[in-house]
C-alpha positions as CSV (number, residue, x, y, z in Angstrom):
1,X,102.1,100.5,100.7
2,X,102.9,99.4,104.5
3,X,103.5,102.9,105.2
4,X,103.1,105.3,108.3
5,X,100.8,107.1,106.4
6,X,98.7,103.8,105.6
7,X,99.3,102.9,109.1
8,X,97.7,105.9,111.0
9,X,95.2,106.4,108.8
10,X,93.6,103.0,109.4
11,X,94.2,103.4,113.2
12,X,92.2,106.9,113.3
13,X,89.4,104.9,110.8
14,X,89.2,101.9,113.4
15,X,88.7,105.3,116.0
16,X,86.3,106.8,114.1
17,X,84.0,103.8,114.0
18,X,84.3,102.8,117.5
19,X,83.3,105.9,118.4
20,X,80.3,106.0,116.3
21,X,79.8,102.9,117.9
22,X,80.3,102.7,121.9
23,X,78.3,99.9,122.4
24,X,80.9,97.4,120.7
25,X,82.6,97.8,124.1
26,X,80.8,96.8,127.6
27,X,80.7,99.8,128.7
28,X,83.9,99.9,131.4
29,X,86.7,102.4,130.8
30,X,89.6,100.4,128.5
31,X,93.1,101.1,130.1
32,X,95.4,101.2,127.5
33,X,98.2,103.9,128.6
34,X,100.6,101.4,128.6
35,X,101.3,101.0,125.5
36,X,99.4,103.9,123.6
37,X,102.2,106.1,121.2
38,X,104.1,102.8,120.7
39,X,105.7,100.6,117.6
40,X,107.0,97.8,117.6
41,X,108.3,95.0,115.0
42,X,108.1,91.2,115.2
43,X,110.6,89.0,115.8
44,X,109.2,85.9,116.7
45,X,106.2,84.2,115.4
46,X,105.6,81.0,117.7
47,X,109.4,81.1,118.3
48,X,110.1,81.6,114.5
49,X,111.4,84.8,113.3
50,X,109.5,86.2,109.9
51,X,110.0,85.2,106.4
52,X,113.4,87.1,105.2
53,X,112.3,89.8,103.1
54,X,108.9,90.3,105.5
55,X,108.5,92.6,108.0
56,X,104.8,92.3,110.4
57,X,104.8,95.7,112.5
58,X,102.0,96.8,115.6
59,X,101.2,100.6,116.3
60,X,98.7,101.5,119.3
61,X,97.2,104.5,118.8
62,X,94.6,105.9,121.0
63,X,92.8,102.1,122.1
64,X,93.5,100.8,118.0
65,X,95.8,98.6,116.6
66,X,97.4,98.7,112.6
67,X,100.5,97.5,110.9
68,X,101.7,95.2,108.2
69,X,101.1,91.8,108.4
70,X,103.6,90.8,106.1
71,X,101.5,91.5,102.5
72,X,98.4,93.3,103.9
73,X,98.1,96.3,106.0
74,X,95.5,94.9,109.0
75,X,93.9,97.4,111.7
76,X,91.7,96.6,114.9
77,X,91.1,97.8,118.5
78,X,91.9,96.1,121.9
79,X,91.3,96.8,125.4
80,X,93.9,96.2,128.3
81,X,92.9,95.5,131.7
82,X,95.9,94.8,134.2
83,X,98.0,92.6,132.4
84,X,95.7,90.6,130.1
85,X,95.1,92.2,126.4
86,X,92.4,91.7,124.1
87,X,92.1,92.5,120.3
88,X,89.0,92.6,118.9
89,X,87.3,93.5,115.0
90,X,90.6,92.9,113.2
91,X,90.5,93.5,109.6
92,X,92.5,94.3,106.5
93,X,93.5,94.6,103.4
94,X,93.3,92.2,100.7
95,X,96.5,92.0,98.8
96,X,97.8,89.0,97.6
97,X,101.9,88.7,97.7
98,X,103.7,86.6,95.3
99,X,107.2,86.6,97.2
100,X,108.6,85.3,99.1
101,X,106.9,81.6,98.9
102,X,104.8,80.9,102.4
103,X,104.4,85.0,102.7
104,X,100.5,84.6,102.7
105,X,100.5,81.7,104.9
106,X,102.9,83.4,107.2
107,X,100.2,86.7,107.2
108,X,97.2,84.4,108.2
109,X,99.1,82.4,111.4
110,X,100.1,86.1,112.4
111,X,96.6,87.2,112.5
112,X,95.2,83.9,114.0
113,X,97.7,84.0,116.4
114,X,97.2,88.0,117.3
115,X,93.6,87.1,117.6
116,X,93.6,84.7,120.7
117,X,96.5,86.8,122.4
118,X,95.4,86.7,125.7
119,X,97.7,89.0,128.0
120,X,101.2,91.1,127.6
121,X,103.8,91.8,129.5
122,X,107.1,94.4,129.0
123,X,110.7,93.2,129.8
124,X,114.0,94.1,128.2
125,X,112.6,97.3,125.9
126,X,110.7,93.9,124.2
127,X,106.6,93.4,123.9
128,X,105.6,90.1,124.3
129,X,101.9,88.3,123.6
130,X,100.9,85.8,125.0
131,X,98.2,82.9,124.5
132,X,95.5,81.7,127.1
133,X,98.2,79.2,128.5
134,X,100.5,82.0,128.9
135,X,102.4,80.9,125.9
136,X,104.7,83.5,124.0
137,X,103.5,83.3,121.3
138,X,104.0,86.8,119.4
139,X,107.6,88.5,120.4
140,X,108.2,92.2,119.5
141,X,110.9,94.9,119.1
142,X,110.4,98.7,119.1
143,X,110.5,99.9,115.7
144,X,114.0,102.2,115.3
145,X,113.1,106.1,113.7
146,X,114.1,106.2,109.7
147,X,115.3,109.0,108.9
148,X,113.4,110.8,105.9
149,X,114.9,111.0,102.8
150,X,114.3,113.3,100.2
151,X,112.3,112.9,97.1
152,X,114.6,114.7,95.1
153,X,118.7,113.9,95.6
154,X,118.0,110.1,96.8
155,X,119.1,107.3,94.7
156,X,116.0,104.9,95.1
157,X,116.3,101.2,94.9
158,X,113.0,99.0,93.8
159,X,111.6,96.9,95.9
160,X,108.2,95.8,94.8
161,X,105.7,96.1,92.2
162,X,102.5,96.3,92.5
163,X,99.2,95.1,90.1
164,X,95.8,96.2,91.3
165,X,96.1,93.6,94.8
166,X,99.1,91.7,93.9
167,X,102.4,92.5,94.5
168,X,105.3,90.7,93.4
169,X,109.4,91.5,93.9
170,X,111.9,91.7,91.9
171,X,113.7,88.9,90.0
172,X,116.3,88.0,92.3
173,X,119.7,89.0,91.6
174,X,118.5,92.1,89.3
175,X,118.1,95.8,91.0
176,X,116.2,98.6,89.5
177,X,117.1,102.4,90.5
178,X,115.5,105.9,90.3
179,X,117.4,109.4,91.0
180,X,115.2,112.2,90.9
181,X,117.6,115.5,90.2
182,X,117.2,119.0,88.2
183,X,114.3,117.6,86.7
184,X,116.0,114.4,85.3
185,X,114.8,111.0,86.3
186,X,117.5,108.2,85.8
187,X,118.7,105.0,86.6
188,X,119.4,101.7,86.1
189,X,116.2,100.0,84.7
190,X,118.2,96.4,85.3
191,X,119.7,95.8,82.4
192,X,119.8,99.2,80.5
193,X,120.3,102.7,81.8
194,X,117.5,105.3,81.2
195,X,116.2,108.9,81.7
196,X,114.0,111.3,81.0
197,X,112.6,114.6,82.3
198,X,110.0,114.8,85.1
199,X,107.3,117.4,86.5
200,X,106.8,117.6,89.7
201,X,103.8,118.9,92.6
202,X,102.6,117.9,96.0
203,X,101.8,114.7,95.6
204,X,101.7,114.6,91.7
205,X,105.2,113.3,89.9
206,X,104.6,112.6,86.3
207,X,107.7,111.2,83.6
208,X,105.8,111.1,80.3
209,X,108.7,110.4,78.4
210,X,111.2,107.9,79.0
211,X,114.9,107.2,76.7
212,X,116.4,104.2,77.5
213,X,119.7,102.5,75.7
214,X,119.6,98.7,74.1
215,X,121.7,97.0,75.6
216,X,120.3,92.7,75.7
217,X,120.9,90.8,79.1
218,X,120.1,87.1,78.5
219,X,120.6,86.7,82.6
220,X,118.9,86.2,85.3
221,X,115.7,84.8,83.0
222,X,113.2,87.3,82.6
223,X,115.3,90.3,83.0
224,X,114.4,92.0,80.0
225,X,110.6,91.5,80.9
226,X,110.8,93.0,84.3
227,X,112.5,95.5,82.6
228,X,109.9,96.7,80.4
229,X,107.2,96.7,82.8
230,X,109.5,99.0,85.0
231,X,109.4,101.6,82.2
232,X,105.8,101.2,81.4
233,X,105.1,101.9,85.1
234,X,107.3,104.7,85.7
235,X,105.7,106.0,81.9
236,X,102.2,106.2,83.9
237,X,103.2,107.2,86.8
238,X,100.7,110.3,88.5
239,X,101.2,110.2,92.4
240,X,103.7,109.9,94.6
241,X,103.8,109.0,98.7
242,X,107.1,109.6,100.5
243,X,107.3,108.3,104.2
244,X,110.6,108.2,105.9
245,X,112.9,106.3,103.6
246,X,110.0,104.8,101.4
247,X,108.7,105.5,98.6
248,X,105.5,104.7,96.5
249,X,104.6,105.8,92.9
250,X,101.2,105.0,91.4
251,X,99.8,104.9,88.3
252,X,95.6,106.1,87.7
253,X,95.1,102.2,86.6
254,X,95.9,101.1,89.9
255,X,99.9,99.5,89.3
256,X,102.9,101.1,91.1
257,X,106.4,100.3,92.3
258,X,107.6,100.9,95.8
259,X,111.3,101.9,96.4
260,X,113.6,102.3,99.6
261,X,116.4,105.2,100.0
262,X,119.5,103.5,99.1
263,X,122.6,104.9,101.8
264,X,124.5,107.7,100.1
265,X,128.3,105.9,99.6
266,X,130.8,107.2,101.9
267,X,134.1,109.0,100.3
268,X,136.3,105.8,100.5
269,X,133.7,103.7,98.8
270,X,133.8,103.4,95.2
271,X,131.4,102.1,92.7
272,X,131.9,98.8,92.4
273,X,133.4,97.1,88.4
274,X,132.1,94.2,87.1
275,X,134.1,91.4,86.7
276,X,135.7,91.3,83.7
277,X,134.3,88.5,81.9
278,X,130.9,90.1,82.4
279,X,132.0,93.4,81.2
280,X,133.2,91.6,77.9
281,X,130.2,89.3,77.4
282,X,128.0,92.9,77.7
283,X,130.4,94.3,75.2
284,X,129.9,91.7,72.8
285,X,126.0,91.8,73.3
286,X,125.6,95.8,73.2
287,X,128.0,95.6,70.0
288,X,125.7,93.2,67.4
289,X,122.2,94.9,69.4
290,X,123.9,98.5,68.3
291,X,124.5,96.8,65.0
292,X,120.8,95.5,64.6
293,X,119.4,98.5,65.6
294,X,121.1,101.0,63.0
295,X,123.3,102.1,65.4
296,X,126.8,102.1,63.7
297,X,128.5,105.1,65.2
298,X,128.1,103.5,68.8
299,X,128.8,100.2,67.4
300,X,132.3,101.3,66.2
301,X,133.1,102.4,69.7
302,X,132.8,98.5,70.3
303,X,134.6,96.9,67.4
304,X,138.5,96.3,67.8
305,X,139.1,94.4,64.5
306,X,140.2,96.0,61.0
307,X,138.2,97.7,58.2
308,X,140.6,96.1,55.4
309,X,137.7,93.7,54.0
310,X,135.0,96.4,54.5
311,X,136.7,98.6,52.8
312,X,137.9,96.2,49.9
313,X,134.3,95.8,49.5
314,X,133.0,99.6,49.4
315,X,135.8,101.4,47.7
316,X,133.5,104.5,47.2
317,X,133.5,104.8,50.6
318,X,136.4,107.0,52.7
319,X,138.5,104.3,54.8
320,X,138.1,106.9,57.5
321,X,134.2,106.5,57.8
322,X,133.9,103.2,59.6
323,X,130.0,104.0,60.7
324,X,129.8,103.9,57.1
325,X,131.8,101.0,56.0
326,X,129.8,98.8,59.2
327,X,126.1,100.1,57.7
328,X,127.4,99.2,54.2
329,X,128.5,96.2,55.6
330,X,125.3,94.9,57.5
331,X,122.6,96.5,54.6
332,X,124.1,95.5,51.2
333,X,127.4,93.2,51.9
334,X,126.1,90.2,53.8
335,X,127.0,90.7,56.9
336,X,124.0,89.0,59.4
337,X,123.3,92.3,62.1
338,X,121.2,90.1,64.2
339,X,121.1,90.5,68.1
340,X,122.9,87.5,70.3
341,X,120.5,84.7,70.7
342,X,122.6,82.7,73.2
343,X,125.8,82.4,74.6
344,X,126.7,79.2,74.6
345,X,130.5,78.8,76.2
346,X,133.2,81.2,77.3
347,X,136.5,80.5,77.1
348,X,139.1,82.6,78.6
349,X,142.5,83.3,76.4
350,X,143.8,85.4,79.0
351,X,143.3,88.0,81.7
352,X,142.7,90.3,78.8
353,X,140.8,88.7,76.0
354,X,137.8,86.2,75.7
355,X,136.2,83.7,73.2
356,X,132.6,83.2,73.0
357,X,130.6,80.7,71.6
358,X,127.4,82.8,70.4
359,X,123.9,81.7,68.5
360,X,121.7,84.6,66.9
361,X,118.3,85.4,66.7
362,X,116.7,86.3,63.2
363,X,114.5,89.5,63.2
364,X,111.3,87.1,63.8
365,X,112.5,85.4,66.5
366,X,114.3,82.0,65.3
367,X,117.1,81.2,65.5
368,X,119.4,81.8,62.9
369,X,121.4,78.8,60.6
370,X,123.9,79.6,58.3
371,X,123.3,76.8,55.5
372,X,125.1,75.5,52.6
373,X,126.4,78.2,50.0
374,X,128.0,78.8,46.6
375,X,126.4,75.4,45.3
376,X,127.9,73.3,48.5
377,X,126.4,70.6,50.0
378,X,125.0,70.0,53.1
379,X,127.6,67.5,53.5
380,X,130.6,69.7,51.8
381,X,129.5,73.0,54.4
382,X,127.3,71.7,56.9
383,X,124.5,74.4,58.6
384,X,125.7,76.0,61.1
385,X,124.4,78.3,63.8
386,X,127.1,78.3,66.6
387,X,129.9,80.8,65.9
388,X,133.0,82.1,67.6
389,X,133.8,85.5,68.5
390,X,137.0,87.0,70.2
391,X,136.6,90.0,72.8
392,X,139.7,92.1,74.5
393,X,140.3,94.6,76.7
394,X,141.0,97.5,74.6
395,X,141.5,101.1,76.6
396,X,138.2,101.0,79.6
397,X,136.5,98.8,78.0
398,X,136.3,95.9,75.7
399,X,135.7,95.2,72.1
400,X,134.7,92.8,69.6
401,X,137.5,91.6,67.4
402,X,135.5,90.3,64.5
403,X,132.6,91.9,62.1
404,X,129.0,89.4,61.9
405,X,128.7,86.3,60.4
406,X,129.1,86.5,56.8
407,X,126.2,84.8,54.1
408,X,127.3,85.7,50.6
């Protein structure tokens, strides 16, 4: 996936043929010393520099010419005589790139443009093309060494998925990790944390089995999606390609995910806390999804109000067993265990405590209404599906201050 390995391998391909094929040339010796063994990187396209998020590359190898064109990996020959430069036979891949918008446009003026360079010259450690009119029209930087990472050790950070020829990036304002590490894999998936154990051979990584907590995020849109097809991915994946501080993992069905090596933190730097009106709206979310999923014992972890009415309720149960009194609470006493639908508002009390206005989400997907009851009216108790809830700072984290919304 835009690798050196991709890279070279095209180049010594575009070799191959040309040597099965010495007519293609005209028969004169092809100089091109100059700039054989080098990479380089654009920076200008017709005196614009690339997409942000793109990156077009050249390596000459032995009379060829490969790199990334942006989405595709494209490969060719040329032939240098003095100073004018010829590229001939370019071809390439046929990817199609989602993000960023104009990335495929971008690819085609590259190659249009790379197509009727004309001549080169070298000046300031910079390679630049020109046109017939001796127009700069292609400007280039050397490409600077990575230095390899390891597989195992290296907190990797997502970059892009990939889908048989498409490849798309991530939703912006998520980010998606991987640590390899005494045969764990685990990370951040972009909303929950997961892990699970891997196998490992050259070239083969396999994680057949994949935990994962269940915790809701209802931001950026789409989160939770992206999410699980992360996992599903990472469930299939077979092989593995490791080149300098990328990394690619594919699956036998033709999807993957490429990541980058993420810089180790130095020993001043600490790991960053949310803000704290985050951290509490996560609270309150992970609190009624633990609820919902059967989950009391964590749930309690995430509750800050009393167990007087619960345990009013359920005198056969000890006072002491809140995991009980909350499962007796959501299964037989009323209480609506459904996961958040919405947040609404946020309001904040103080630097310690916040109110939220929160809709739910019934276990088929509607929203849930809490209508008239005990023989009310709709105009006595009118429906109602908004409802407050109070969360505070309590020890490291936060916690909910109420139980669910009660239906008798």
């Amino acid at each position: 996936m835009n690798t050196r390995f991709l890279l070279m391998a095209l180049v010594l391909l575009a070799a191959t043929l040309m040597a099965c094929n010495p007519a293609a040339g005209d028969g004169a010796p092809s100089r091109t010393a100059a700039l054989d063994g080098t990479e380089w990187q654009l920076v200008t396209l017709n005196e614009q520099a690339p997409l942000e998020g793109t990156a077009i590359t050249a390596t000459f190898a032995q009379g060829q010419v490969a790199g990334s064109s942006g989405c595709n990996s494209y490969f060719g020959s040329y032939t240098l005589r003095g100073s004018a430069l010829q590229f001939q036979g370019l071809g390439g891949t046929e990817m199609a790139c989602l993000d960023p918008e104009g990335v495929m446009d971008q690819e085609q003026t590259f190659l249009r443009t790379l197509g009727e360079v004309a001549s080169y010259h070298l000046a300031d450690d910079q390679l630049i093309l020109q046109d017939a009119q001796g127009n700069g029209v292609l400007l280039f930087a050397p490409v600077e060494p990575v230095p390899d990472a390891a597989l195992e050790g290296t907190t990797w950070a997502l970059t892009t998925f990939v889908d048989g020829d498409v490849a798309a990036s991530l939703i912006s304002g998520t980010a998606i990790t991987l640590l390899l590490e005494d045969g764990t894999a685990r990370g951040s998936a972009g909303c929950n944390d997961y892990g699970g154990e891997y196998t490992l051979q050259p070239g083969i990584l396999e994680i057949p089995e994949i935990d994962i907590t269940e915790q809701l995020c209802l931001e950026p849109v789409g989160i939770m999606e992206q999410e699980a097809q992360y996992i599903a991915i990472l469930k299939s994946v077979t092989t593995f390609e490791l080149d300098g501080n990328q990394l690619f993992l594919g699956t036998d069905g033709g999807r993957g995910l490429v990541f980058v090596a993420q810089a180790p933190p130095t020993s001043t730097q600490a790991s960053p806390e949310p803000p704290a009106e985050q951290a509490a709206q996560e609270a309150l979310i992970r609190y009624f999804s633990l609820l919902s999923n059967g989950q009391y014992s964590e749930a309690v972890e995430l509750y800050g109000g009393d167990y007087d009415t619960l345990t009013e309720w359920n005198p056969d149960i000890d006072p002491s067993d809140h995991a009980g009194l909350l499962e007796r609470g959501c299964m037989m006493n009323g209480l609506q265990c459904l996961v958040v639908h919405e947040i609404l508002a946020t309001g904040q009390i103080n630097e310690d405590s916040y109110r939220f206005t929160v809709q739910f989400e019934n276990p088929d997907g509607t929203l849930f209404v809490r209508g008239p009851c005990c023989g009310a009216t709709e105009e006595e108790m009118p429906s109602q599906s908004d409802f407050v809830f109070t969360v505070v700072r309590q020890n490291e984290g936060f916690a909910v201050q109420e139980l669910p919304v009660y239906v008798p």
